[in-house]
Every structure is written in C-alpha cells, then in structure tokens.
C-alpha positions in Angstrom: 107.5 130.5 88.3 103.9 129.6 88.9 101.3 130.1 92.0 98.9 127.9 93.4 95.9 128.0 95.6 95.0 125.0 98.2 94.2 124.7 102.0 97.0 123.8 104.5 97.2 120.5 105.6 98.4 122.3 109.1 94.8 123.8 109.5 92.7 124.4 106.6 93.3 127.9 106.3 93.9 129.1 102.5 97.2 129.5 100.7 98.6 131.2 98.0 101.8 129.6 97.3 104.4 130.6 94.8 107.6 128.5 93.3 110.3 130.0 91.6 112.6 127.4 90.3 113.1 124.2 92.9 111.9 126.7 96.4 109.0 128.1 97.6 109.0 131.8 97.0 106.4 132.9 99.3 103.5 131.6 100.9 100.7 134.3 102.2 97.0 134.1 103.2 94.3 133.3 100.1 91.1 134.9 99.8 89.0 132.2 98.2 85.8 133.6 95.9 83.8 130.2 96.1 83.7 128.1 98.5 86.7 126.8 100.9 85.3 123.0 100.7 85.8 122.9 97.0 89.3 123.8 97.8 92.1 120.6 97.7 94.8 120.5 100.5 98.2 121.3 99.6 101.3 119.8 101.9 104.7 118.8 101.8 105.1 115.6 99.8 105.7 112.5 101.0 109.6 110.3 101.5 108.8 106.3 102.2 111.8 104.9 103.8 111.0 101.3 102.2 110.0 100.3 98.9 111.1 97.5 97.4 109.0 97.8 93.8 106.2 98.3 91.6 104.2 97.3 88.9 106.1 93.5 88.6 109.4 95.2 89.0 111.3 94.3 92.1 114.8 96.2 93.4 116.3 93.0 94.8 116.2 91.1 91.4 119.4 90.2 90.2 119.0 91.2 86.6 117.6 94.7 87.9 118.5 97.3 84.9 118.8 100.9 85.0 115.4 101.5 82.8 113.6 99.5 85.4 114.5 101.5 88.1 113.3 104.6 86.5 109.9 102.7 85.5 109.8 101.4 89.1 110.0 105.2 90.5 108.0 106.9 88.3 104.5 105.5 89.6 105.0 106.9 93.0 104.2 110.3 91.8 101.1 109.4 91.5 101.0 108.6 95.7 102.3 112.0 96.5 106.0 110.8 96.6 108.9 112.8 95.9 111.6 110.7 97.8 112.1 107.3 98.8 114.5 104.4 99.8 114.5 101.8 97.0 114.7 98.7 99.5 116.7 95.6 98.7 116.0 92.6 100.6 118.8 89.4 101.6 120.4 87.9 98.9 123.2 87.2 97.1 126.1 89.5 97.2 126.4 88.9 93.3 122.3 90.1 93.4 122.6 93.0 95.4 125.5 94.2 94.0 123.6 94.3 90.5 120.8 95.9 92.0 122.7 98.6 93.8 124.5 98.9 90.5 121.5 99.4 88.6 119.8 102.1 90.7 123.2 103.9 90.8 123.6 103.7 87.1 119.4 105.1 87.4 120.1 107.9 89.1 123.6 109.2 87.7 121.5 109.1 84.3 118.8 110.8 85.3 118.5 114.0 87.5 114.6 113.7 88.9 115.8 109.8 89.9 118.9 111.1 91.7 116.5 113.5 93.7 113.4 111.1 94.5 116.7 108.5 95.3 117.5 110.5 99.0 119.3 106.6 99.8 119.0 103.3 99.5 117.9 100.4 102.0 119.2 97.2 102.5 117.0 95.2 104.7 119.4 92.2 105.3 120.9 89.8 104.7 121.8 90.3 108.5 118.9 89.1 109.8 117.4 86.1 111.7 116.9 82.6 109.9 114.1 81.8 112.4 110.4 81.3 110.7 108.8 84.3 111.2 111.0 87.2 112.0 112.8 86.2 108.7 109.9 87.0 106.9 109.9 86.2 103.2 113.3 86.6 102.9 115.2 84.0 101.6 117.1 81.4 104.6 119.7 80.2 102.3 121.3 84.0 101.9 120.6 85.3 105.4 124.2 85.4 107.4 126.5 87.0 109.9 127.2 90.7 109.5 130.3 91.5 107.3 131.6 94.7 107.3 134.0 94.5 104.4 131.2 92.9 102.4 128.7 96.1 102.8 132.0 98.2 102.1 132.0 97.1 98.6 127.9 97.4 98.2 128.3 100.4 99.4 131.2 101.1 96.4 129.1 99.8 94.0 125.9 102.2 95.0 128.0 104.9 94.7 127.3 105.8 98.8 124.1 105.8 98.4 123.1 103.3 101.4 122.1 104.8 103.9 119.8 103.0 106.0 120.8 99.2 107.2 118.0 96.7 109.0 119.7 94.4 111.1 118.9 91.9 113.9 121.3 92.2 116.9 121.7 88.7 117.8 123.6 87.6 114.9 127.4 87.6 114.7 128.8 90.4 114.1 125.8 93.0 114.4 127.5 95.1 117.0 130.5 95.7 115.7 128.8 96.1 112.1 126.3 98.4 113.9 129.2 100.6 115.6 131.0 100.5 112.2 127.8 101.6 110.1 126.9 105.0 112.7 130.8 105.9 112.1 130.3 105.9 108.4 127.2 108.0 108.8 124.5 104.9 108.1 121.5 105.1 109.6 121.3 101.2 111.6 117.1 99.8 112.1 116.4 96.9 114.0 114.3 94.3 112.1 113.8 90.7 111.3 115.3 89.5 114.7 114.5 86.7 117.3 116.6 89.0 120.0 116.6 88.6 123.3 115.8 92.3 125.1 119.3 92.5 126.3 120.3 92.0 122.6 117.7 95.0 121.5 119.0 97.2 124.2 122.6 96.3 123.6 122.0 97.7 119.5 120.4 100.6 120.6 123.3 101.3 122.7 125.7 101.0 119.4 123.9 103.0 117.7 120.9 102.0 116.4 117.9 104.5 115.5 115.1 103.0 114.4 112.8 99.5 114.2 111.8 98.4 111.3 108.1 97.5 110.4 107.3 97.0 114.4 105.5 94.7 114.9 105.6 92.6 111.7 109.0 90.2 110.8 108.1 88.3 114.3 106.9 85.2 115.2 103.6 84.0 115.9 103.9 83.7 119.6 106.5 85.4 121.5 106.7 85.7 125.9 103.6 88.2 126.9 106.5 90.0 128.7 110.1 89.9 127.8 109.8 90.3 123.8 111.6 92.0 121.1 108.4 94.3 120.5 108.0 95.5 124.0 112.1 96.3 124.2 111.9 98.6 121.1 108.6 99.9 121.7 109.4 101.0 125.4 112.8 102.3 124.5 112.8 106.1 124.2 115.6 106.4 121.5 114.3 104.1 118.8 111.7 105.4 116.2 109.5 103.3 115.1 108.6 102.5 111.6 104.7 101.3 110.9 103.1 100.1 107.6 99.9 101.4 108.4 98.2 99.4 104.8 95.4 98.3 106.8 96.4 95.0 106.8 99.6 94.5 108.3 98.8 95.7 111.9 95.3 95.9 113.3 93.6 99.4 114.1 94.4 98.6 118.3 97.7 98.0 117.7 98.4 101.2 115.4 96.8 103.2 118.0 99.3 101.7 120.5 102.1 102.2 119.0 101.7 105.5 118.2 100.3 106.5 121.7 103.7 104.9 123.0 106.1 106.8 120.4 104.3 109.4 120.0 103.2 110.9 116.1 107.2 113.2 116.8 108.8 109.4 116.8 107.1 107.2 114.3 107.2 106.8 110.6 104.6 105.4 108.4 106.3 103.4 105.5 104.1 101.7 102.6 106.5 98.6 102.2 105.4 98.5 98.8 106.1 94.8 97.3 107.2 94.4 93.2 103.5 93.9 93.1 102.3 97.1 94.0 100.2 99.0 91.6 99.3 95.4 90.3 95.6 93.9 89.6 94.0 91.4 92.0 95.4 87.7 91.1 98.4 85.3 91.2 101.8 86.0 90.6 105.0 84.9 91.0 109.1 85.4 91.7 111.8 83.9 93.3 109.8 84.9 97.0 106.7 82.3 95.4 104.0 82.4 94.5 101.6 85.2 95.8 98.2 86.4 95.5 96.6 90.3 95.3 92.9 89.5 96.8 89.9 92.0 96.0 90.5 94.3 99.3 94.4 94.7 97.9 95.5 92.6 100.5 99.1 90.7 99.6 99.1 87.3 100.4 101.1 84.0 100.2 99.0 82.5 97.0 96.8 79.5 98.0 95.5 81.2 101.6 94.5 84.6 102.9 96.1 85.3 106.2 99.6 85.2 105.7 100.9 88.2 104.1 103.5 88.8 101.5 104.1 92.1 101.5 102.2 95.4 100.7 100.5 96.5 97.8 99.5 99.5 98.9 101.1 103.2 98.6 102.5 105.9 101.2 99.3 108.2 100.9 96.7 104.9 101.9 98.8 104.7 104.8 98.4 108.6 106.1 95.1 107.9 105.6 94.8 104.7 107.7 96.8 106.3 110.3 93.9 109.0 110.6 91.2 106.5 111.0 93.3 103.8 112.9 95.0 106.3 115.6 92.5 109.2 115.2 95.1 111.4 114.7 95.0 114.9 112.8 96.0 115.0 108.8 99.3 117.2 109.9 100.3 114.1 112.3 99.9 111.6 109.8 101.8 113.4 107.0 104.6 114.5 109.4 105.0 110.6 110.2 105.4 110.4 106.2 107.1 113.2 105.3 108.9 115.1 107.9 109.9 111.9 110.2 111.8 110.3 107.4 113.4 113.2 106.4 114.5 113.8 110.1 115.9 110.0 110.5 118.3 110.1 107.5 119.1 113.9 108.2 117.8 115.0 104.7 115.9 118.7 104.3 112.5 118.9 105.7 109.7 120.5 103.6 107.3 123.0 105.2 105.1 125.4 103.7 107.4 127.9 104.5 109.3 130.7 102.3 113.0 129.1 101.1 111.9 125.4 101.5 112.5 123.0 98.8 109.3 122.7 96.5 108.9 119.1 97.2 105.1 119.6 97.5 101.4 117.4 96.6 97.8 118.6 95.9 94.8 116.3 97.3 91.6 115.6 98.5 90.6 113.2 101.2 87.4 111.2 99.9 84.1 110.6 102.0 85.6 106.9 102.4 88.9 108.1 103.9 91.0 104.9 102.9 93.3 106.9 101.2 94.8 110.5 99.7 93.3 111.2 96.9 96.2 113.0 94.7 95.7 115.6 92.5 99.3 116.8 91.7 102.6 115.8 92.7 105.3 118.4 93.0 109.1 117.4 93.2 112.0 120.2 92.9 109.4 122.6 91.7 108.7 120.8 88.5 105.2 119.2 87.7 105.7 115.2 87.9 102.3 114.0 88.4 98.6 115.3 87.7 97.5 118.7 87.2 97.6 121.6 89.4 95.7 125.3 88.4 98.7 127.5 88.3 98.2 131.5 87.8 
C-alpha cells in the first residue's frame, strides 16, 4: 500500500490518493504545504487502440517472437500507457498467424503483458487495394473478407482480437461485419474507397467506429458525397484521430471533434515499428522510410508523404489541447476512457474501488506533449518515480 499526492487532471484541485494492491483505496482532498504549481497532475492512464511497434520492432513481422513483444510493450510506460491494442496490419495468413501467436505466447508468459494486452487489432487484410485508402499496406495480401480464415486467427490469439478494421465495399464485409458483432468483435471502418451507401450499409451491420478519419484516403475525393463526410456525419460511429501533429492539420482536428464531440472520439498514437527511434533512414518489408528532425515519419527520399507515426499516446493529448482547444480532462478521456468504453473494458476514474491503472505528469511551457513522471499499471510501479508516503 502506498499514497500519493498530485492535482486532478479533472480540475486542479489536490489529491491524496491511496492504493492497496491493484484498486484505489481512497481518494480525499490534499492540503498542500508549498505551492500547488510545483505539484504534477495525476490521472487515469492511458489505453491506445492502435500500435503497431516500437523501437525497430514491428507486430506484423512474420518472425515476431514472444521476447519481442514484451520489449515492444515495455516502452509505452514511459508515455503514460497501461493498455493497448498491439495492431497487425494485411498480410499473409502464415504472418499473422505467427504474430498473433507470438503476442499470445507474450502475454500467457507474462502477467503485466497479459494486462497492458486489453486485445489485439487487426487492421486488414480486408481493406481496399486502391492507392491511397490502402495506405502502406501491402496490395499483394489485401483480399475479400473470410470469416473462417479470422476464426482460426482468432484460435491462434487465444481470443484475444477484439477490434477488426474493415472497408465495406469489399466482398464479403457485411456478412463478416454481422458475423464479427455476434462473436463480440468490435468492427472499425478504415482503409476503404466506399461509396456512402456502402459506409452507411456497415454501420447498419454493426460497425462502431472509423479508423484514423481522415487518413487511409485518397488524395482527392467528391467535395460532397465521400467516405469522410458519411462517417463523420453519422451519429453511431466514433471516430478515431491520431492527433501526432502531422497526420491531420490543427482545422481539421478541431472539426472533427466539434462534429463527434470529445464523448465520441478517440485519440490513437498509431505508433509505427519505428517509434521511439532516432531521426534517419530505415527500412522493412513496408520500404524504406525516413524519421526527419520534427519526428515526422515519412516515405524515405521526400517529406510529405507519411509512413506512419512516431510519436506516443501522451504527444497526442497534448496536441488535441492545442489543436481543438479543448480542456486536459477532454483530451485524456478521448485516450483513456473512450477506448476503454469502445471495447467494453473497465474505465479508470479517480474514484474509491477503481482499478489503479494511473500516470503522474507535468505539462511543459511548450505543451507538445505530457511530460511523464510515473506510470502506474495494476497498482504496481512500471515506469519513473512517484513520492509515495
């Protein structure tokens, strides 16, 4: 048992908090002795619904091992993280089935893995093959929706997929999408070329949530009748935003969110393998791509098109503050309660009985990201330090 002192992230007012084994004991009024500003922020940590690796370490490599997996985790401690969806991207059924294979054989090893692991994602291989809304994923692996093939992946991850992206025009999708809410699988929209009646036609299946919005498109679509404008007008789907600072511009983040609302959006890293990595070139089966000065993740040999993310869960909060002006509860509730709504997984609140899923920061005069003092997961100390008494 230990008990800490920090200002809620809800409004500034001073805590003592206390955690007894993997809950919050209680949490009453602090009086501080110095002064409040010298005080760090305490909330409840932070669950990223896409991440697909770290440090050089990608999920969706086919000779993923278990080891990696727990080295791939581990560093997201350090950006206020206690649970996340390792993402695997369209390939191979012989390549996801090792990845899903390792991150299973991960977390049955290894208790804190099998709690930051709440599910895993698999973004594909359902998807478009058009330039653009396929992304970087690779054409020759994208194909119709199978049901008895995400059966098996789903054997070999133990269950632990729960959260499918999916474009609604290929063959299949609906059935697959009808198939996936039956079996308790959370279905997201992304990647696609659809038509709005397609969008509207997945939402009515079933579907919950868009992936990325606004990114996986093409370059030009109709100014009217998109795939954007269907999800982002439609009332039932949450949306999910990488907020890195480079993937969507400041106007469009506020629009989004002003649409949605801060209740119905999700902010989601999208971490690449080369998160966490120096600026400079490097390479994998995706190409070759480049990590410029500003951390921007770019196709190697340009500087517009991106290639991913290399940024974590708490720059995002912190660019959804200065992008969308809203407050630091909104931004961490689109990071850390949203998510945990979505795939129906506990919420944390600073509340008596919750799970001790918790992080200690500071926001720095430059704002352009949390700055983490101590990450918390199941009451246990993962990350930093935090003055316990």
């Amino acid at each position: 048992m230990f008990t800490l002192h920090a200002r809620s992230f809800e409004n500034g007012e001073p805590l003592q908090i206390t955690v007894q084994g993997d809950r919050i004991r209680s949490v009453v009024p602090a009086w501080p002795t110095s002064s409040l500003a010298e005080w760090p922020f305490v909330a409840p940590a932070l669950f990223d619904l896409q991440v697909n690796g770290y440090g050089g370490i990608w999920f969706s490599n086919d000779e993923l091992t278990s080891s990696e997996v727990l080295k791939t985790l581990k560093p997201f401690y350090r950006h206020g993280v206690t649970r996340l969806c390792p993402t695997l991207i369209t390939n191979s059924f012989e390549g996801l089935s090792a990845g899903f294979g390792a991150i299973r054989a991960a977390c049955e090893s290894n208790p804190a893995a099998d709690r930051m692991v709440c599910g895993c994602h698999l973004e594909g291989p359902y998807i478009s093959s058009e330039d653009g809304p396929r992304g970087a994923h690779p054409k020759e692996h994208v194909r119709a929706a199978d049901w008895a093939e995400f059966q098996k992946l789903q054997e070999i991850s133990g269950n632990r997929i729960k959260l499918v992206t999916i474009a609604p025009e290929v063959d299949g999708a609906l059935d697959f999408i009808r198939h996936a809410v039956t079996a308790g699988v959370v279905i997201a929209i992304g990647h696609t070329a659809a038509t709005p009646e397609q969008v509207s036609a997945a939402v009515e299946a079933g579907a919950e949530l868009s992936t990325h919005l606004g990114n996986g498109a093409h370059a030009m679509i109709h100014r009217h009748r998109n795939y954007i404008f269907e999800q982002l007008s439609d009332p039932r789907l949450v949306a999910s935003l990488i907020v890195d600072g480079h993937h969507l511009p400041a106007s469009l983040v506020r629009t989004f969110i002003k649409v949605k609302s801060t209740r119905r959006t999700i902010m989601t890293c999208d971490a690449a393998g080369w998160a966490g990595c120096p600026p400079g070139i490097y390479e994998s089966k995706l190409g070759r791509s480049e990590i410029l000065e500003n951390g921007k993740l770019v196709v190697a040999g340009q500087r517009e098109l991106l290639a991913g993310s290399a940024q974590g869960t708490d720059t995002c909060v912190a660019k959804a503050i200065e992008f969308a002006g809203v407050s630091l509860k909104e931004a961490i509730d689109m990071a850390s309660k949203n998510p945990a709504k979505l795939l129906g997984s506990e919420v944390v609140r600073l509340r008596r009985g919750s799970l001790a899923d918790l992080m200690i920061f500071r926001i720095p005069p430059e704002h352009d990201r949390l700055e983490i003092e101590a990450t918390i997961a199941s009451g246990e100390l993962m990350y930093g330090q935090v003055e316990v008494r």
